[in-house]
C-alpha positions as a printed Julia matrix, in Angstrom:
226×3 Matrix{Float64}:
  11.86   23.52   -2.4
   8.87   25.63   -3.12
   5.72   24.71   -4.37
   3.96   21.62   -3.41
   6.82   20.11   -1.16
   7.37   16.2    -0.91
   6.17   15.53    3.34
   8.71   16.31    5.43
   8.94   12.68    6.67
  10.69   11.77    3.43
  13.05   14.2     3.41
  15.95   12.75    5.32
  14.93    9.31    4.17
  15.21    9.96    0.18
  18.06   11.75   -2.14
  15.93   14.53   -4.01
  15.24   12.18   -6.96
  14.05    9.87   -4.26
  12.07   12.3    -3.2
  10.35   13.58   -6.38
   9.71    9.84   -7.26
   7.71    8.95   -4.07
   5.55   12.28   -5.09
   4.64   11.32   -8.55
   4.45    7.8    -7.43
   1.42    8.83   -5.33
  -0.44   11.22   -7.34
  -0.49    8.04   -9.64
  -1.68    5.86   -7.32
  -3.84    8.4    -5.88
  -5.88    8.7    -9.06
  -4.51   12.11   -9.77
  -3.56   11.46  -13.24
  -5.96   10.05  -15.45
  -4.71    6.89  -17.55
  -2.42    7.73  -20.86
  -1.52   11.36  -18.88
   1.51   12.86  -20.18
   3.72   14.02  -17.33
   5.84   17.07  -18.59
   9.15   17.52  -16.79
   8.8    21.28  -16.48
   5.57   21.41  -15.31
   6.08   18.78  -12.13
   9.34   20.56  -11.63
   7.29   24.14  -11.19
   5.04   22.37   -9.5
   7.4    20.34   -6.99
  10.06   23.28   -7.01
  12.84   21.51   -8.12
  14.6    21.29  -11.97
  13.6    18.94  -14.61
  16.31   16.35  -13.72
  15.42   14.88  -10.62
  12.23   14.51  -12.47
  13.34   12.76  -15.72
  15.14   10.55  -13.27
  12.1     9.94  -11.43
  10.31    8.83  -14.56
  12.98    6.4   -15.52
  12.33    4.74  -12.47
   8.58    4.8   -12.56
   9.08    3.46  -15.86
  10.88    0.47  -14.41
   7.39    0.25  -11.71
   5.86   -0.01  -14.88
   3.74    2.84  -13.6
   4.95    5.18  -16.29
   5.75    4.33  -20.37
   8.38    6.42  -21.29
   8.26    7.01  -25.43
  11.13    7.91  -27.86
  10.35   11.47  -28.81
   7.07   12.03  -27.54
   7.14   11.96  -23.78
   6.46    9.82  -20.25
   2.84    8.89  -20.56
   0.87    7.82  -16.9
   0.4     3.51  -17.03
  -2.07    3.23  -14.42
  -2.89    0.04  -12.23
  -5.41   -1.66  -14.23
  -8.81   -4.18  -13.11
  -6.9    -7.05  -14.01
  -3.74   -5.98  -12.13
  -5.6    -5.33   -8.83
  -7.17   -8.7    -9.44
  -3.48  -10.62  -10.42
  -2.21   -8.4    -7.07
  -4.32   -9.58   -4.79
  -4.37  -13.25   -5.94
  -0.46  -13.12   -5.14
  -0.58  -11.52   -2.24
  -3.12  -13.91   -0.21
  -0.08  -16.74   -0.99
   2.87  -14.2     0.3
   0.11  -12.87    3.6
   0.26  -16.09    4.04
   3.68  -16.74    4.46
   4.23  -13.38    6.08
   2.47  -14.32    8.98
   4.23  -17.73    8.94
   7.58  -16.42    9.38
   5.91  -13.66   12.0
   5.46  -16.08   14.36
   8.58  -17.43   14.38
  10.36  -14.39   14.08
   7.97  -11.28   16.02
   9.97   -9.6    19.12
   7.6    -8.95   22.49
   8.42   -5.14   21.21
   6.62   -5.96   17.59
   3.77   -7.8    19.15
   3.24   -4.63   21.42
   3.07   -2.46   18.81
   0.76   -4.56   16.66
  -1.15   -4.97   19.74
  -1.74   -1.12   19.8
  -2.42   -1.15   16.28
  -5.38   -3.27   16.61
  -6.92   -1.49   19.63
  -6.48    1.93   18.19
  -8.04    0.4    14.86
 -11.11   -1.04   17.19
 -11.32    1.86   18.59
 -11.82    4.26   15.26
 -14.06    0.95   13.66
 -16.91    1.61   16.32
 -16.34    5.47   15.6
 -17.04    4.77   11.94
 -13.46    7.31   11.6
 -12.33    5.4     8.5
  -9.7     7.84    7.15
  -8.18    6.88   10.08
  -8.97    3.43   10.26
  -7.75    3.3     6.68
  -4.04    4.8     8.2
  -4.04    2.01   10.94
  -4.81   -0.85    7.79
  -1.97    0.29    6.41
   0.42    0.58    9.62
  -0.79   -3.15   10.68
   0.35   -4.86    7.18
   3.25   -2.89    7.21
   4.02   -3.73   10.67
   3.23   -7.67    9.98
   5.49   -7.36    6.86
   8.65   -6.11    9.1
   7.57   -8.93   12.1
   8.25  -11.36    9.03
  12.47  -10.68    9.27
  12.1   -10.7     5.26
  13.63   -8.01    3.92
  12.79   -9.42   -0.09
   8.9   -10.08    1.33
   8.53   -6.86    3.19
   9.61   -5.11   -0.02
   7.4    -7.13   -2.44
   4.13   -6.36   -0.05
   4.79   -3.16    1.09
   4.59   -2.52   -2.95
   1.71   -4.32   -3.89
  -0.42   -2.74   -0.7
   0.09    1.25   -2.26
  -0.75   -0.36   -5.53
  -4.32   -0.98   -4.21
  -4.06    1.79   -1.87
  -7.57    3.39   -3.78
  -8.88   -0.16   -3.56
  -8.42   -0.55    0.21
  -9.45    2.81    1.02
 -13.0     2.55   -0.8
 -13.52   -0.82    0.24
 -12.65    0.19    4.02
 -14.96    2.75    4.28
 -18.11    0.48    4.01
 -18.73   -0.48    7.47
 -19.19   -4.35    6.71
 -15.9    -4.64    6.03
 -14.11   -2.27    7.8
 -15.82   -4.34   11.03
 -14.61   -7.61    9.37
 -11.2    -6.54    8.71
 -10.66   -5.53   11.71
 -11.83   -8.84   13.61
  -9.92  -10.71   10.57
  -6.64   -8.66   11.67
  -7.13   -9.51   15.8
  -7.05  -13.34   14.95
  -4.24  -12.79   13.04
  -2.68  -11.1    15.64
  -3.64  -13.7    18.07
  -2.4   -16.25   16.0
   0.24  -14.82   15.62
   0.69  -13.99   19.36
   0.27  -17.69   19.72
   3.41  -18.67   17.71
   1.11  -20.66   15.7
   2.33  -20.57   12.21
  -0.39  -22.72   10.77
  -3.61  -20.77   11.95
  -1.54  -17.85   11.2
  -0.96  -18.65    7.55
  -4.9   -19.45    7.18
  -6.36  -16.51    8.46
  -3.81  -14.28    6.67
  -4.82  -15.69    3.4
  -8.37  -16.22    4.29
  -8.48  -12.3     4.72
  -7.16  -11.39    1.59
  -9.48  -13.49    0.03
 -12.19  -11.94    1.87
 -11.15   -8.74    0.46
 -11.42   -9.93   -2.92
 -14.77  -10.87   -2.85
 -15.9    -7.41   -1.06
 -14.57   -6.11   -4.3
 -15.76   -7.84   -6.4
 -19.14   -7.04   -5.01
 -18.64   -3.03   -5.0
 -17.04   -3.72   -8.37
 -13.95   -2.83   -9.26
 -14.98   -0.6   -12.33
 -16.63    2.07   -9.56
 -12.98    2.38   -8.24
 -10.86    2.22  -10.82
C-alpha cells in the first residue's frame, strides 16, 4: 500500500478491509472529519492506496458503529460522537468500570498485576514530568489492561469501544495537570484494590473515577472539545 499506510501494528492483526476500517475509524474519532463529511470511496482509496472496495466495506461497517450514515444515492456522510453521547458513554461506563474491576480481582494473574504495576509507575513517572502525550498513551494501556484482567471477553469489547469514542475527551481533559495528577492517584488505588483482591473497594473507586472524570468535563465544557 502506498500513500498514507494503516500502522504497521495492524497489519497482521486485520484483513485489508480490517485494516482500512480501523483508519477511517480514527480520523473520525480523531476529529479529522468535520460532522455531516462526505467520505468519497476514491478519494480514501488514493489516499490509503488501496481500491474503493475495501473501503465501501469499511463504511458498511462504520455504518453499523453508527459512526457513518450511509444514504441511498448520495453517499456515506461522517456521524460524529455527539455532547450527549460522550455524556450517555460515560454514565454507562462508571457502572461497567465498576464491574470490571470486580471481576479483576477475582480473576488478575501475578503476570497482569505486574504489568499494571508498571503501568502505573511509568504513568507517575511522566505525571511529575508534565509529558502528557505520553501519559495520555499509558491512560489508555491501564484501562485496556484492567479490561483484559476482567476475563470478559463481551466487557473488554464493550469498554475498549466506548474509551476511543472519548479518546479526544480523555486526551484534552488529561492534559490539565489537576487531573492528570488525580487520575493517576485514582488509578494506583484501583490498582491496589485491586492488588488486594478486594472486589468491593475495587468496584467504588473504579466508578468513583469515572465520575470524577465527568465532572472535570463538565467544567472545561464539553462544547470546547467537541
Amino acid at each position: 500500500m502506498e500513500g498514507r499506510q494503516v500502522p504497521r501494528g495492524n497489519r497482521d492483526r486485520y484483513s485489508l478491509r480490517g485494516k482500512v476500517y480501523e483508519s477511517i475509524r480514527e480520523d473520525i474519532l480523531s476529529g479529522k472529519y468535520p460532522q455531516n463529511t462526505e467520505l468519497k470511496e476514491a478519494a480514501i482509496g488514493a489516499e490509503l492506496g488501496v481500491s474503493r472496495t475495501p473501503v465501501r466495506e469499511a463504511l458498511r461497517q462504520l455504518e453499523l458503529e453508527g459512526l457513518v450514515n450511509i444514504i441511498p444515492n448520495r453517499g456515506a456522510f461522517v456521524n460524529r460522537i455527539t455532547a450527549k453521547d460522550v455524556q450517555d458513554i460515560y454514565i454507562i461506563r462508571s457502572m461497567l468500570e465498576g464491574q470490571c474491576a470486580r471481576w479483576a480481582t477475582e480473576y488478575i494473574t501475578e503476570e497482569q498485576l505486574e504489568g499494571l504495576e508498571e503501568t502505573l509507575c511509568l504513568s507517575e513517572y511522566h505525571t511529575k514530568k508534565g509529558n502528557y502525550e505520553k501519559l495520555y498513551e499509558l491512560d489508555s494501556l491501564f484501562h485496556e489492561q484492567l479490561y483484559r484482567a476482567s476475563n470478559s471477553r463481551i466487557l473488554n469489547h464493550v469498554l475498549s469501544d466506548f474509551h476511543d469514542y472519548v479518546k479526544r475527551v480523555r486526551r484534552v481533559t488529561l492534559a490539565t495537570q489537576g487531573r492528570s495528577v488525580k487520575s493517576t492517584e485514582e488509578h494506583r488505588a484501583i490498582f491496589e484494590a485491586v492488588r488486594d483482591r478486594d472486589a468491593d473497594r475495587a468496584e467504588a473507586l473504579a466508578k468513583e473515577h469515572v465520575k470524577h472524570t465527568i465532572e472535570c468535563i463538565q467544567g472545561y465544557g464539553l462544547e470546547k472539545i467537541l
